[in-house]
C-alpha positions as CSV (number, residue, x, y, z in Angstrom):
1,X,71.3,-31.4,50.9
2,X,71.7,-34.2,53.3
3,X,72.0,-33.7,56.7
4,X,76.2,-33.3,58.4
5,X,77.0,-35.5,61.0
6,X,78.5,-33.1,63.5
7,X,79.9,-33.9,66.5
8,X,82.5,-37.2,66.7
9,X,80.5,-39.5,68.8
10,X,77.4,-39.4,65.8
11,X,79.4,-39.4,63.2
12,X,81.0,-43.0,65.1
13,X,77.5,-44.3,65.9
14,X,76.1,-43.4,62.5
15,X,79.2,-45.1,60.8
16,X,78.8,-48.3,62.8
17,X,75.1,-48.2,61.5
18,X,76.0,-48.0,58.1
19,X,78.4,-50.8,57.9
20,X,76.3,-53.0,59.3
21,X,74.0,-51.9,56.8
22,X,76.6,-52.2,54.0
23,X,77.6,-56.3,55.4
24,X,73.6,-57.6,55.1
25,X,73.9,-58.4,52.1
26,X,77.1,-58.1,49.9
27,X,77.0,-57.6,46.3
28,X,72.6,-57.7,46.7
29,X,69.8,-55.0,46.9
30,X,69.3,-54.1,50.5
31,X,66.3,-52.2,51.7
32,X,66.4,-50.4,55.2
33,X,63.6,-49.0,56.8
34,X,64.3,-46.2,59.5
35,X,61.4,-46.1,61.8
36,X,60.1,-44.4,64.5
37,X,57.9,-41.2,66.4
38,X,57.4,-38.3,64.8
39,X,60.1,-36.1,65.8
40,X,62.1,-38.6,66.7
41,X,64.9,-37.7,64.4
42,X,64.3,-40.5,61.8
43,X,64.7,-38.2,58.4
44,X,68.1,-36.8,59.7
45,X,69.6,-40.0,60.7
46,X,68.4,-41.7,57.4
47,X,69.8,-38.7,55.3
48,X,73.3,-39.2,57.3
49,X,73.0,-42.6,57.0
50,X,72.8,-42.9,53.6
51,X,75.7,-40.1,53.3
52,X,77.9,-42.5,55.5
53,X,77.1,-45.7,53.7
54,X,77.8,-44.3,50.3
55,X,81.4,-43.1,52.1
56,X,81.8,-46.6,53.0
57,X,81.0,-48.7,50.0
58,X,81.8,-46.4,47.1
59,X,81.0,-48.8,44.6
60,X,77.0,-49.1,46.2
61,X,74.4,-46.6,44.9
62,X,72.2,-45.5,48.0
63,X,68.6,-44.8,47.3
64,X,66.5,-42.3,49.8
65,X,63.1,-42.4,50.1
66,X,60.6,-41.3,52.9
67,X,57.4,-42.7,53.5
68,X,55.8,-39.3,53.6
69,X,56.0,-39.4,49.9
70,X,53.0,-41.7,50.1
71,X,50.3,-40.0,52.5
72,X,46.9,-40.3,51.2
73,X,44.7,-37.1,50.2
74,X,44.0,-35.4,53.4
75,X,40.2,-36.3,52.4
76,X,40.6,-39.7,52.6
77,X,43.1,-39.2,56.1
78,X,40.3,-37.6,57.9
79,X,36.9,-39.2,56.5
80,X,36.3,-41.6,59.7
81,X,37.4,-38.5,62.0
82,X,40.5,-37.0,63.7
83,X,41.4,-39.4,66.3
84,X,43.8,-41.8,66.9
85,X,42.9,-44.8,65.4
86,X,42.5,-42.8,61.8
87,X,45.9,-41.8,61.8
88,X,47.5,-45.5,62.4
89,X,44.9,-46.9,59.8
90,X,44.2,-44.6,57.3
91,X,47.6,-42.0,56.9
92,X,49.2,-43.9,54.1
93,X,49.0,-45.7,51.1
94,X,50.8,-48.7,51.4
95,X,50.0,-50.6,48.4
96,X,51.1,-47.4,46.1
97,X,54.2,-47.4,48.3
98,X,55.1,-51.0,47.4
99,X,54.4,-50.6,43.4
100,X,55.9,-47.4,43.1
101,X,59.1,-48.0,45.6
102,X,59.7,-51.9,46.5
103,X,58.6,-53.8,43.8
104,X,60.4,-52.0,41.0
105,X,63.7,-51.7,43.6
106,X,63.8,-55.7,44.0
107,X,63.2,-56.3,40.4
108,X,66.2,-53.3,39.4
109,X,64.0,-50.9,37.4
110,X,63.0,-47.1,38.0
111,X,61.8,-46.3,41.4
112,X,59.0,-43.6,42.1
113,X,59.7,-41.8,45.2
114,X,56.2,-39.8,45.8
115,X,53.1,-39.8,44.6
116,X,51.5,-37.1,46.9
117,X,52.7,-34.0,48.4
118,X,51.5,-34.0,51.8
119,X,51.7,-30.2,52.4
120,X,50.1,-29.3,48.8
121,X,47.4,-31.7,49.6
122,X,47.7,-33.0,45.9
123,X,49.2,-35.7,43.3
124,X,53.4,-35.5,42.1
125,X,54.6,-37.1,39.2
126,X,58.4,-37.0,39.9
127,X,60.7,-38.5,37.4
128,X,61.3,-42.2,38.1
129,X,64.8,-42.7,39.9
130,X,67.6,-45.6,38.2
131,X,68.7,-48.4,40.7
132,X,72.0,-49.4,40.3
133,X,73.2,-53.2,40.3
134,X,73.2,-53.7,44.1
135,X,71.9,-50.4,45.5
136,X,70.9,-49.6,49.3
137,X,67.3,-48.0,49.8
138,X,67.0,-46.1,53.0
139,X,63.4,-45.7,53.9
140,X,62.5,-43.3,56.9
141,X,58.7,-42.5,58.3
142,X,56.6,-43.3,61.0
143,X,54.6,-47.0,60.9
144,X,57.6,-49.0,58.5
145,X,56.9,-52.5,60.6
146,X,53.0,-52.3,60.5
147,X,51.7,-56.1,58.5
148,X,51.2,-54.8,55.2
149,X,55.1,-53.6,54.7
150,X,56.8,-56.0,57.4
151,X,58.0,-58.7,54.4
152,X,59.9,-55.7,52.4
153,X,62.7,-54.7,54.7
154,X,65.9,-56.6,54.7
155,X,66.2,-54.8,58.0
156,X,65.3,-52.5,60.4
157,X,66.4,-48.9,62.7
158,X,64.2,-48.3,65.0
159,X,64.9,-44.7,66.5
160,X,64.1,-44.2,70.3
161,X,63.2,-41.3,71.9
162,X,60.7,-41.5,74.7
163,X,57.4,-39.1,73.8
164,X,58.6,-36.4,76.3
165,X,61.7,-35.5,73.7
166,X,59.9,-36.7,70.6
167,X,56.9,-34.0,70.4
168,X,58.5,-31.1,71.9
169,X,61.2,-31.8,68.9
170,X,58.6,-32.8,66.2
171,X,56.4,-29.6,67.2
172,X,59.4,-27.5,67.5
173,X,59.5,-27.8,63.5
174,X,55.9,-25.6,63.5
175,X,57.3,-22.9,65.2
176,X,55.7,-21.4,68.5
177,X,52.6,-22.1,70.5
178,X,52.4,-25.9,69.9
179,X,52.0,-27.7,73.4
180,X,55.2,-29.8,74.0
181,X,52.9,-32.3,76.7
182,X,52.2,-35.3,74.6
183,X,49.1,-36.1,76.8
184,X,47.8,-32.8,75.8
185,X,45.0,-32.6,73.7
186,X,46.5,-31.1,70.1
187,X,48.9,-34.0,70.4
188,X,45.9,-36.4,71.0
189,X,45.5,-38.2,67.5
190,X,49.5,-38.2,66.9
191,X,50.6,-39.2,70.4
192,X,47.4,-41.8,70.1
193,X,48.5,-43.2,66.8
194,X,51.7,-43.7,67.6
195,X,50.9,-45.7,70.9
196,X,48.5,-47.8,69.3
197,X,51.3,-48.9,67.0
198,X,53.4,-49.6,70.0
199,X,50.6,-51.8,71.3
200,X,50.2,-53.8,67.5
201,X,53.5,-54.1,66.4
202,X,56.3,-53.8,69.2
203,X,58.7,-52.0,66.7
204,X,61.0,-51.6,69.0
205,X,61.2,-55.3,69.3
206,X,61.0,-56.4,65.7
207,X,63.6,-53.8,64.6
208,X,67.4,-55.1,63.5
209,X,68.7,-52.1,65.5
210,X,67.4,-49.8,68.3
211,X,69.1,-46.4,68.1
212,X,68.5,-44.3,71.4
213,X,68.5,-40.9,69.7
214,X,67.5,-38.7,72.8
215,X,70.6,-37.1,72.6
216,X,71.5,-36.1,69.1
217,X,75.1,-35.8,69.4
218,X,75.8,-39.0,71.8
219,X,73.3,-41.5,70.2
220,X,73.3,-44.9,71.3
221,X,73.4,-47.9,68.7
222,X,72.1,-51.1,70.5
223,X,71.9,-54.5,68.0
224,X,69.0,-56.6,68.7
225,X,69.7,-59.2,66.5
């Protein structure tokens, strides 16, 4: 079940997203990525999104996907250590996301939407997903402007949250005795990962949209471009 929009001002912001989203490209297949921190709040604004932007244009399929469909075996995550730099480099597997997910979307055919369960630690085979005529594919995860998928998005979300609200929320999904300080060790390799992206990429700066989501009921929508 997707995510309610509940309080007025989200539900406004969200809506103003999603018919931007619906005006990129009329009548087309348009493929959004949602990026940003882990914890950030990128899954539930992607699932609302998609909710609003199917209320919007009732005649568009909306496709959801997450990245974290695509995580390679832990094995392979890990094998060149723990730190930082493994995390941004080795996390994902890009080139299964783009011939499972993007290629197939652009040319109209069945989509895959995994092909690894991150918590399992092991291979899915979900049933391949129908794309409609001119469907919208809502993509959320951490890393969606990195080089190797920055040619597949018709645009861009970037949601911001500074690291001081992002990892107390991400780790409040884990339950208790997970240090909310993002300098403090535990967080090392995801705080690390994340800045090291910062420092490559500039999302923030590359993204269509910057969403200030540090307040989940008054979010902020701020076009860039």
């Amino acid at each position: 079940m997707r995510a309610p929009v509940r309080s007025s001002e989200r539900f406004a912001v969200v809506r103003d997203l999603a018919e931007r989203v619906v005006a990129l490209r009329p009548g087309e297949r348009v493929a959004v990525a949602v990026d940003g921190f882990d914890g950030a709040g990128k899954t539930v604004l992607a699932d609302q999104l998609a909710e609003v932007i199917g209320a919007v244009d009732r005649a568009r399929d909306v496709l959801r996907v997450s990245i974290d469909g695509f995580h390679r075996p832990r094995a392979q995550r890990v094998a060149r250590g723990r730190g930082p730099e493994t995390f941004y480099e080795d996390s994902y597997d890009y080139a299964a996301f783009r011939r499972a997910v993007i290629e197939p979307f652009r040319r109209g055919e069945p989509v895959t939407t995994a092909v690894n369960d991150v918590e399992a630690d092991r291979p899915v085979h979900p049933e391949p997903v129908a794309v409609g005529r001119d469907p919208v594919l809502v993509v959320d995860g951490i890393f969606l402007q990195r080089p190797e998928l920055a040619d597949v998005w018709d645009a861009a979300v970037w949601v911001d949250v500074p690291f001081e609200v992002s990892v107390p929320r991400g780790n409040a999904r884990f339950g208790d005795g997970h240090d909310p300080d993002p300098d403090a060790e535990p967080n090392r390799r995801y705080v690390g990962g994340q800045r090291l992206y910062l420092a490559a990429v500039d999302p923030r700066a590359r993204a269509t949209w910057v969403l200030d989501n540090t307040d989940l009921e008054r979010p902020v929508l701020h076009p860039r471009r």
